[in-house]
C-alpha positions as CSV (number, residue, x, y, z in Angstrom):
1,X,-18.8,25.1,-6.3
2,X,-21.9,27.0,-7.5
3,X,-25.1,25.6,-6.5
4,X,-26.4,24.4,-10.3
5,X,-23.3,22.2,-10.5
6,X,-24.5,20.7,-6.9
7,X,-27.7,20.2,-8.1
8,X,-26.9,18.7,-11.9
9,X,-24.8,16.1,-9.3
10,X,-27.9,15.6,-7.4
11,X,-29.9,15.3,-10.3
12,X,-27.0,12.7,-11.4
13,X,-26.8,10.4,-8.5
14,X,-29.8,11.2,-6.0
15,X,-29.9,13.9,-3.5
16,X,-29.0,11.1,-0.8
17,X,-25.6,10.8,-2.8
18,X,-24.5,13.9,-2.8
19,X,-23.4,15.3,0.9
20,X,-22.3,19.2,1.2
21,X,-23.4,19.3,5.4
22,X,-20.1,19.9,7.4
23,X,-21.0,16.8,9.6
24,X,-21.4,14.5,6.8
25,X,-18.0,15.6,4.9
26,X,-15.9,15.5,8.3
27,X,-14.9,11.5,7.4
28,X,-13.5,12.5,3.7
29,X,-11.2,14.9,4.9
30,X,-8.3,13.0,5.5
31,X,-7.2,9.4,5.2
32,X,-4.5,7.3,7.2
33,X,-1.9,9.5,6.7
34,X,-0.7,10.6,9.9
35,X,-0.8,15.2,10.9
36,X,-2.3,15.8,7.3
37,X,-6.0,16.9,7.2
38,X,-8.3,18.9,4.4
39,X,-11.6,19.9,4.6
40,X,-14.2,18.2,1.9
41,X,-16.7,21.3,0.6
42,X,-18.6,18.3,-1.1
43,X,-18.8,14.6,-1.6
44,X,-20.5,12.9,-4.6
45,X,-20.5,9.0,-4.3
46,X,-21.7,7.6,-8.0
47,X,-22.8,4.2,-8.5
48,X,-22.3,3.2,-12.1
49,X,-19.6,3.3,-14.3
50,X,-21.8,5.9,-16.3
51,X,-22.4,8.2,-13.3
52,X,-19.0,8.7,-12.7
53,X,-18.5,9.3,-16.3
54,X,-21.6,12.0,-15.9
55,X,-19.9,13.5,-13.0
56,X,-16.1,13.7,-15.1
57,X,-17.7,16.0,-17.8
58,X,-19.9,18.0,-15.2
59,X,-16.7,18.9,-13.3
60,X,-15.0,19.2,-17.0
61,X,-17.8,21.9,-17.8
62,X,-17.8,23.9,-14.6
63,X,-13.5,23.5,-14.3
64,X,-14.0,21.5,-10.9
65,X,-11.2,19.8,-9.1
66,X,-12.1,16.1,-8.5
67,X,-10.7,13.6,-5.8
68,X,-11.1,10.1,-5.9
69,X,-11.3,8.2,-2.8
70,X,-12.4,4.8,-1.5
71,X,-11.9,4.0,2.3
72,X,-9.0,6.2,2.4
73,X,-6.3,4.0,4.0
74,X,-4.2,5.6,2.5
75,X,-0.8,6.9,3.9
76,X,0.3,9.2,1.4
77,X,-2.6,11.9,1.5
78,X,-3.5,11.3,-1.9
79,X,-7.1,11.5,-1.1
80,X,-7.0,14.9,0.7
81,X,-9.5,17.0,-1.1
82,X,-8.4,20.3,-2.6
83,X,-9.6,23.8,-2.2
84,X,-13.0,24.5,-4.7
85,X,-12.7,20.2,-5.6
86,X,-15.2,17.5,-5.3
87,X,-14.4,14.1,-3.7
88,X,-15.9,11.1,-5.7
89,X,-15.5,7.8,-3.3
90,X,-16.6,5.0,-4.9
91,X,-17.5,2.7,-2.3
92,X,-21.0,2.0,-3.4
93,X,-19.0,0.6,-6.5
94,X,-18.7,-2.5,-5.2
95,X,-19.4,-5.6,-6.9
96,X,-17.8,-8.6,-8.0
97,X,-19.3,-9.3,-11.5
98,X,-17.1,-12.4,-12.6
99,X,-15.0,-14.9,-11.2
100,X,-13.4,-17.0,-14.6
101,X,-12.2,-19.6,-13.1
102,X,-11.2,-21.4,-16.6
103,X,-9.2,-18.4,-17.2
104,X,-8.2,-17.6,-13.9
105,X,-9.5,-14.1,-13.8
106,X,-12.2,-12.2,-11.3
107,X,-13.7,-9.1,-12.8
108,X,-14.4,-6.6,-10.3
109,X,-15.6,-2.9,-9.3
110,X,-13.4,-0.5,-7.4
111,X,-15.1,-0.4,-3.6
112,X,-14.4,-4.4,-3.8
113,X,-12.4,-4.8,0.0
114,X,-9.4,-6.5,-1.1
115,X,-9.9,-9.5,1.5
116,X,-13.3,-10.0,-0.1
117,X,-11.7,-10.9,-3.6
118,X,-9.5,-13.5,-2.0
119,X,-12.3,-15.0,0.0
120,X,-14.7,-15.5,-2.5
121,X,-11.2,-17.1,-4.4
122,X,-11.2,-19.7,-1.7
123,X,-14.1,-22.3,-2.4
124,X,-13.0,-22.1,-5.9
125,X,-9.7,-23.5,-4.7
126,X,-8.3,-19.7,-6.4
127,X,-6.0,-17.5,-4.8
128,X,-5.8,-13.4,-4.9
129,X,-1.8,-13.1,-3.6
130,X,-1.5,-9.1,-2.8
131,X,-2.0,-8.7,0.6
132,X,-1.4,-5.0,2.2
133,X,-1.7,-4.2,6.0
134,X,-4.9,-2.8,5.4
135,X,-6.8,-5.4,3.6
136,X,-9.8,-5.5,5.7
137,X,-10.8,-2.2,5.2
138,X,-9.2,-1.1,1.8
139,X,-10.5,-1.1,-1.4
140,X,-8.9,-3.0,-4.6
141,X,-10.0,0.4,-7.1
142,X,-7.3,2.1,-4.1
143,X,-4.8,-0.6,-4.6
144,X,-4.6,-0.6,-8.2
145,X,-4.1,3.2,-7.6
146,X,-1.6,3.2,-5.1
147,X,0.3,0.2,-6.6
148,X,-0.1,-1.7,-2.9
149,X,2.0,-4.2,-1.4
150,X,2.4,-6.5,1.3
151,X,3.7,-9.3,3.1
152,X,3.3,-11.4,0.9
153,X,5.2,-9.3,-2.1
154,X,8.6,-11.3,-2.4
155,X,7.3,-14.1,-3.6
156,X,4.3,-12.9,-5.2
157,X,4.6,-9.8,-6.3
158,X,2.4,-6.5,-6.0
159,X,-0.7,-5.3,-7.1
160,X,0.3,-4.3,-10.6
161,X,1.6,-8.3,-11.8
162,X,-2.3,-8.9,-10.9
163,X,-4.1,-5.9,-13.0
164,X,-4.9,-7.8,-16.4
165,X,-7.0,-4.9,-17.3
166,X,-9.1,-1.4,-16.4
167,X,-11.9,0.5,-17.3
168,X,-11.1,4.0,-17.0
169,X,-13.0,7.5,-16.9
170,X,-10.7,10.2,-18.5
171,X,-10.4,13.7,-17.8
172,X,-13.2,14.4,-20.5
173,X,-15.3,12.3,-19.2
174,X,-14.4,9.6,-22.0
175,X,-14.6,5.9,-20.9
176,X,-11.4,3.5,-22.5
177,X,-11.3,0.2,-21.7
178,X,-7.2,-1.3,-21.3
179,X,-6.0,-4.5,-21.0
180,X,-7.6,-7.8,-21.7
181,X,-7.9,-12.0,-20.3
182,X,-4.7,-12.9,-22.7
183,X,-2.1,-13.9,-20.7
184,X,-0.1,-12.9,-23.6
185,X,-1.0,-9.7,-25.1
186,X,1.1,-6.7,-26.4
187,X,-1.1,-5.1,-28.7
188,X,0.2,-1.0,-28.6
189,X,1.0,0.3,-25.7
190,X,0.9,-1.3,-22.0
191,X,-1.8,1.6,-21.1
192,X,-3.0,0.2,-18.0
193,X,0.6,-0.3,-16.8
194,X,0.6,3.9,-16.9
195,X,-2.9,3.5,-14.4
196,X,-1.7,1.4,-12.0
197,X,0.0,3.5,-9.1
198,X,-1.1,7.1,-10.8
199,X,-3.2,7.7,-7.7
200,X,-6.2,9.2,-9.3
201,X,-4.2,12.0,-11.3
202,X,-4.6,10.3,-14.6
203,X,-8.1,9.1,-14.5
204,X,-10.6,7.3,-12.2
205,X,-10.9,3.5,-12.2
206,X,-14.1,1.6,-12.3
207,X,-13.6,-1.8,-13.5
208,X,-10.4,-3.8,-12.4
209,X,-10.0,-7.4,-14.0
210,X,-7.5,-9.4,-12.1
211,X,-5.4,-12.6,-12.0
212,X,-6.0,-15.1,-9.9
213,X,-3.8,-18.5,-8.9
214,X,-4.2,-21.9,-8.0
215,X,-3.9,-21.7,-4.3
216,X,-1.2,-23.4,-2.3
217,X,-1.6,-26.5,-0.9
218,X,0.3,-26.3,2.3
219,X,2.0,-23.6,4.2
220,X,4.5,-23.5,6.9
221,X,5.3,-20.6,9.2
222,X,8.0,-19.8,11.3
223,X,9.5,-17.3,13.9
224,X,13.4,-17.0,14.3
225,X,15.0,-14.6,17.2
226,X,17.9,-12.7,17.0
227,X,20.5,-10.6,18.9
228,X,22.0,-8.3,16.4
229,X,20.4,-7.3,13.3
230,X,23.1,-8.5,11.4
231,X,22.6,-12.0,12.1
232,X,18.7,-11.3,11.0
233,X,20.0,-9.6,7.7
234,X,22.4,-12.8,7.0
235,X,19.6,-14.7,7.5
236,X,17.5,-13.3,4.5
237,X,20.5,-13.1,2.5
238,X,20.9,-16.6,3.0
239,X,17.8,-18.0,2.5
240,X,17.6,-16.3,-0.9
241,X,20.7,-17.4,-2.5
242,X,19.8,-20.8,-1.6
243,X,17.8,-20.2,-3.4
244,X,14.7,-20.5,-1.9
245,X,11.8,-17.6,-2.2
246,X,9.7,-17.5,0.5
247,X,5.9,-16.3,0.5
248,X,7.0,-14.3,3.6
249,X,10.2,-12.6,5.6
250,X,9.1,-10.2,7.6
251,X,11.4,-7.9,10.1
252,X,10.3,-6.4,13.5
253,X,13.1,-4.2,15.8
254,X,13.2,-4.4,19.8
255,X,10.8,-1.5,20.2
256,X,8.0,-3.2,17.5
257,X,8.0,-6.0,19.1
258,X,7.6,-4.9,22.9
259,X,4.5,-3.1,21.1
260,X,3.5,-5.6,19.2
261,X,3.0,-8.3,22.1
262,X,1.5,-6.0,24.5
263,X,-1.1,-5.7,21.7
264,X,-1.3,-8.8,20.3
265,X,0.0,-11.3,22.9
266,X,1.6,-14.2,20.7
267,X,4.4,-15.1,22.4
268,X,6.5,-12.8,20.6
269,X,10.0,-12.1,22.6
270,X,10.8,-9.0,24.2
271,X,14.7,-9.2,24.5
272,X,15.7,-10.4,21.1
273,X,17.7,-7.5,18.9
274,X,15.4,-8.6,15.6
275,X,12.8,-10.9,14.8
276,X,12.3,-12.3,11.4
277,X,9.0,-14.1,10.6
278,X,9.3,-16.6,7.7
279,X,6.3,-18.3,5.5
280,X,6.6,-20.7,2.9
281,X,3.5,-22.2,0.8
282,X,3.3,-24.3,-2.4
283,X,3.2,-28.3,-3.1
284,X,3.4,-30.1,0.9
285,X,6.8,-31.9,0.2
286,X,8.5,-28.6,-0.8
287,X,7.0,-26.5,2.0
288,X,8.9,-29.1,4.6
289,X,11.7,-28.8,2.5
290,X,12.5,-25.4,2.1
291,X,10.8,-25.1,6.2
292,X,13.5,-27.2,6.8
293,X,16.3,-25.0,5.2
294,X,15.1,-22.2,6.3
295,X,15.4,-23.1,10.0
296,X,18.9,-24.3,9.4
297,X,19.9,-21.4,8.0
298,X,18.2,-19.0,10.4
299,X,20.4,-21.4,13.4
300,X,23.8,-21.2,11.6
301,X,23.3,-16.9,11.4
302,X,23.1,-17.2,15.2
303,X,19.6,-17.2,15.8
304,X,18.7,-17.3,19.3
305,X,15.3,-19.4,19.0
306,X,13.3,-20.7,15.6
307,X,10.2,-21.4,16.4
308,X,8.0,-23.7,14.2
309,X,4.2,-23.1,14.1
310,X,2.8,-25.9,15.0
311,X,-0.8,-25.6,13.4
312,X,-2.6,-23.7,10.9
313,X,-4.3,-21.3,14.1
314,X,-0.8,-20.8,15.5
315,X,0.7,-19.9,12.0
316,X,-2.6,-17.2,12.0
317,X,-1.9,-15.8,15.0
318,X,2.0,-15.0,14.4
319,X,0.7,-13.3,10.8
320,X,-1.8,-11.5,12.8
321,X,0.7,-10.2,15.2
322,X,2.9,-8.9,11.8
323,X,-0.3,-6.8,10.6
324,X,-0.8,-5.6,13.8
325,X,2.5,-3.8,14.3
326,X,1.0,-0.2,12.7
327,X,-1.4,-0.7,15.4
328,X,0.7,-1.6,18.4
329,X,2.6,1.1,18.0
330,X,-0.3,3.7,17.5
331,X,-1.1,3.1,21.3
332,X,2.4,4.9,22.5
333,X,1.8,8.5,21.2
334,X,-0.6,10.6,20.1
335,X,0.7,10.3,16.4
336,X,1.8,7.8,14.6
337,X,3.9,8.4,11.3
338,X,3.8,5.1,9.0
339,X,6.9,5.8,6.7
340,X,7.9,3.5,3.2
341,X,11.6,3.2,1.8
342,X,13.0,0.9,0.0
343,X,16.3,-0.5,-0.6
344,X,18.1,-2.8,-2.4
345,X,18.2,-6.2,0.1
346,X,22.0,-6.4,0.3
347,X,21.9,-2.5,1.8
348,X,19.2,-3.1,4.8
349,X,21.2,-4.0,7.6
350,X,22.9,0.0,6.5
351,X,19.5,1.4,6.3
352,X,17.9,-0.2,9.6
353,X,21.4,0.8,11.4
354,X,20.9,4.9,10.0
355,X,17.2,4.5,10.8
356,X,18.1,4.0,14.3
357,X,20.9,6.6,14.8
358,X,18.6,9.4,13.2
359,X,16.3,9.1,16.2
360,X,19.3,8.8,18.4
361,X,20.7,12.0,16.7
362,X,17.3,14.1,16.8
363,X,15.9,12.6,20.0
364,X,12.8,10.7,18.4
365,X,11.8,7.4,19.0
366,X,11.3,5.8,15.9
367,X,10.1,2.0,15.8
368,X,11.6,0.0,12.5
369,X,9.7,-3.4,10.6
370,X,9.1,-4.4,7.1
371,X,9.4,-6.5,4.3
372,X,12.9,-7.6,5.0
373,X,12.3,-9.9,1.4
374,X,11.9,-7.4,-1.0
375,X,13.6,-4.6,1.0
376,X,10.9,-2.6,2.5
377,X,11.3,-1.1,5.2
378,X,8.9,0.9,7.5
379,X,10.6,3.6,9.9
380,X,7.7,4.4,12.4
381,X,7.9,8.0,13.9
382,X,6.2,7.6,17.4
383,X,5.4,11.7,17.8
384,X,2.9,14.4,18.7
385,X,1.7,16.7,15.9
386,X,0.8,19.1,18.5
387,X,4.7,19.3,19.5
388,X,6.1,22.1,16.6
389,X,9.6,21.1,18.0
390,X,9.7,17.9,18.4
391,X,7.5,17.9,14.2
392,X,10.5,19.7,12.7
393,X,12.7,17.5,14.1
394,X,10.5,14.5,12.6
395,X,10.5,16.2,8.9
396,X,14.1,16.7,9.3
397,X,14.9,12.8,10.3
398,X,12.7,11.9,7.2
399,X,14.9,14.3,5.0
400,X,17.8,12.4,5.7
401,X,16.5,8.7,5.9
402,X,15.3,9.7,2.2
403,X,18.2,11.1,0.9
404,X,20.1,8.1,2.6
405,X,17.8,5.7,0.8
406,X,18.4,7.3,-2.2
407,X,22.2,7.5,-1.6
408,X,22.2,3.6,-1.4
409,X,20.4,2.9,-4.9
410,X,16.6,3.1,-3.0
411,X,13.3,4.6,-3.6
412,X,11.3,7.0,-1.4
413,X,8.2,4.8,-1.6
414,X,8.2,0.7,-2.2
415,X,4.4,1.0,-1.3
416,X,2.2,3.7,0.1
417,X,3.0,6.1,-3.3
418,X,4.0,10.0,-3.4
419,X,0.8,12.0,-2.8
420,X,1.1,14.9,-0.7
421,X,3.5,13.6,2.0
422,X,6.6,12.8,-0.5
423,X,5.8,15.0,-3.3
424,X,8.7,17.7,-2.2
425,X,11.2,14.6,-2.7
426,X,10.2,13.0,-5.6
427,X,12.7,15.2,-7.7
428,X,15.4,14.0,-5.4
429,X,15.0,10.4,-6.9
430,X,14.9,11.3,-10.4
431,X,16.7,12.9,-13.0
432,X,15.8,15.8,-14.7
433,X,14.8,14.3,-18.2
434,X,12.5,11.7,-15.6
435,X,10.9,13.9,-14.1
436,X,9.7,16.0,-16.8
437,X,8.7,13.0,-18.7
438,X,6.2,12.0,-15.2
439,X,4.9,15.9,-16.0
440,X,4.2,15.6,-19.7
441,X,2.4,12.5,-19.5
442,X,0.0,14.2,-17.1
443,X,-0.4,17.2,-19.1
444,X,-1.1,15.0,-22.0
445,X,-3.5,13.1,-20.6
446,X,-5.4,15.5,-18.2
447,X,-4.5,18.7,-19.7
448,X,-7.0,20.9,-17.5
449,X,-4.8,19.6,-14.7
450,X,-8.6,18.7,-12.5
451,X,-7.7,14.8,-11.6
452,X,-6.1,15.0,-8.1
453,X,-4.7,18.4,-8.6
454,X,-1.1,19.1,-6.4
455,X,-0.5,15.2,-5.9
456,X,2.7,13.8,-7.0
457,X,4.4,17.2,-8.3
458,X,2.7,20.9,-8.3
């Protein structure tokens, strides 16, 4: 980076904006993702739509790699800066400039925390559904790009049945605008369908409108206890061909949830094979009903204990205790692997059971919970990066809990997206004619290949 393009961004965004010290570019290079690091040679962070326009054809005209990153959460590494590129976070983005409640929409910038949109939802009586593990911290512009999840998913869906529209800033520089309030609207292409889950290699978002919900008048939570995994399998088969579709049914394995009650101290049990956590919400009389059912049904598949919350604080707390689990299990080794598969719900009990015998076979502990609704599943490698033995042996476990997913009609990623960390088995998942397609549309649309260069393929 040549010191005239450093100072056109200075003269850009303010010299307080722009951050080239090695102290001050430390926290931007890396993000959640677990043994993956990259130094940052310089930070911009814009705070208009039109700056980060400014900054696209600057880095256009000087051939600049550009980043995008918000609080980097992320578990992928696609935020990792790249050699000779510029990061642009867009925290300081970070208004909410319309909440339409007649139309059920909130119009938002990119460094929005995702809690924040559904909290200023609340007095409105509004709901924002999409809830990831990270929430707290994470911003909605990183969602949108990462197509995020969360517990929360099987009944509602993920961040992309929210996006109703995005303002975009193109390779060139060029700002489009996709999308609109119409519930119905298929004018031309679904464009900002193509956006949502490119993480930043198709162009950088700085307007996201959303849809919002009435929100549910009662909720019910519950906590059922198992022996074999099986019977907590059975138990979410069961449930959905009821049918009833819960907010919530969430999965935690022996190990998680020894973790997770040292950390949290819920009540959760220590002995139990499997514990599935349960949510329901909607109109009072048809939360009690399906709470109702789904207890039953959870007692006939052998469940040792279903437990009931009994309050809106107790209900919190087991949710809590769920979130927590990435961070329970951080405590046990120095690093902590968050991995994301998918498969389709009748084929979990298969992928839980080769989860576990791959650590058995290459002498890992690897801690297991997820979405057991939707069939996402989270294998937890509990490692040290500074151990090269015991690493191979973790990148050859994930080898074959991939192909295995794959093998059983899954995906590599339900949640946390390719980026850096899955990009050498993303061909694995598709065919040939696919995966060229994923290619051209990124050559077509960012032809001098400088939006988040080396993520998803080379």
């Amino acid at each position: 980076m040549s010191p005239s393009f450093l100072d056109s961004l200075r003269g850009l965004c303010g010299d307080g904006n722009v951050l080239t010290e090695p102290e001050d570019v430390i926290p931007y290079g890396f993000d959640g993702t677990a043994a993956m690091k990259a130094p940052a040679e310089a930070v911009v962070l814009p705070g208009t739509t039109a700056e980060v326009a400014s900054i696209m054809r600057l880095a256009k005209a000087h051939q600049v790699p550009v980043v995008t990153r918000g609080s980097g959460t992320g578990l992928s590494g696609g935020s990792h800066p790249v050699p000779g590129g510029l990061v642009v976070c867009l925290v300081r983005l970070n208004r909410i400039l319309e909440i339409d409640a007649p139309n059920l929409t909130l119009l938002c910038e990119p460094g929005v925390i995702t809690a924040d949109i559904d909290a200023q939802c609340v007095p409105l009586g509004l709901f924002y559904p999409p809830d990831p593990g990270s929430q707290r911290i994470s911003t909605i512009g990183g969602n949108v790009a990462n197509n995020s999840g969360g517990l929360r998913g099987l009944k509602y869906g993920v961040t992309r049945d929210y996006v109703m529209g995005l303002e975009v800033v193109l390779a060139d520089g060029s700002v489009a605008w996709l999308g609109s309030k119409c519930v119905k609207d298929v004018a031309g292409y679904s464009m900002k369908d193509l956006f949502v889950g490119s993480e930043g290699t198709l162009g950088i978002i700085t307007r996201v409108l959303l849809k919002l919900l009435p929100r549910p008048a009662a909720r019910r939570t519950l906590l059922a206890t198992y022996r074999t995994l099986d019977d907590a399998a059975r138990t979410v088969s069961d449930i959905i061909a009821r049918p009833i579709i819960p907010c919530t049914l969430e999965f935690l394995d022996r190990k998680t949830c020894h973790c997770v009650e040292a950390f949290a101290k819920v009540g959760l049990p220590t002995d139990a094979a499997a514990v599935v956590l349960m949510e329901t919400d909607g109109h009072p009389a048809v939360v009690e009903d399906e709470a109702t059912a789904m207890a039953e049904i959870a007692r006939q598949n052998n469940a040792l204990e279903v437990r009931v919350a009994a309050n809106a604080v107790e209900a919190a707390k087991l949710a809590t205790a769920r979130r927590s689990a990435f961070a329970a299990l951080a405590r046990l080794r120095p690093t902590t692997i968050l991995e994301d598969v998918t498969v389709p719900r009748s084929r979990l009990p298969e992928i839980v059971r080769f989860i576990e015998e791959t650590a058995a076979r290459h002498r890992l502990e690897i801690a297991t919970f997820g979405h057991f609704g939707d069939g996402n599943v989270h294998p937890t490698f509990l490692t040290d990066e500074r151990d090269k033995a015991e690493m191979e042996r973790v990148e050859e476990a994930m080898s074959e809990i991939f192909d295995y997913t794959i093998s059983l009609g899954g995906t590599i990623t339900g949640e946390h997206g390719i980026g850096l960390a899955k990009k050498p088995f993303l061909s694995r998942q598709f065919d040939t004619g696919s995966y060229r397609l994923m290619r051209q549309i990124k050559q077509s649309l960012d032809p001098g290949n400088l939006l988040n260069p080396g993520k998803i393929f080379d």
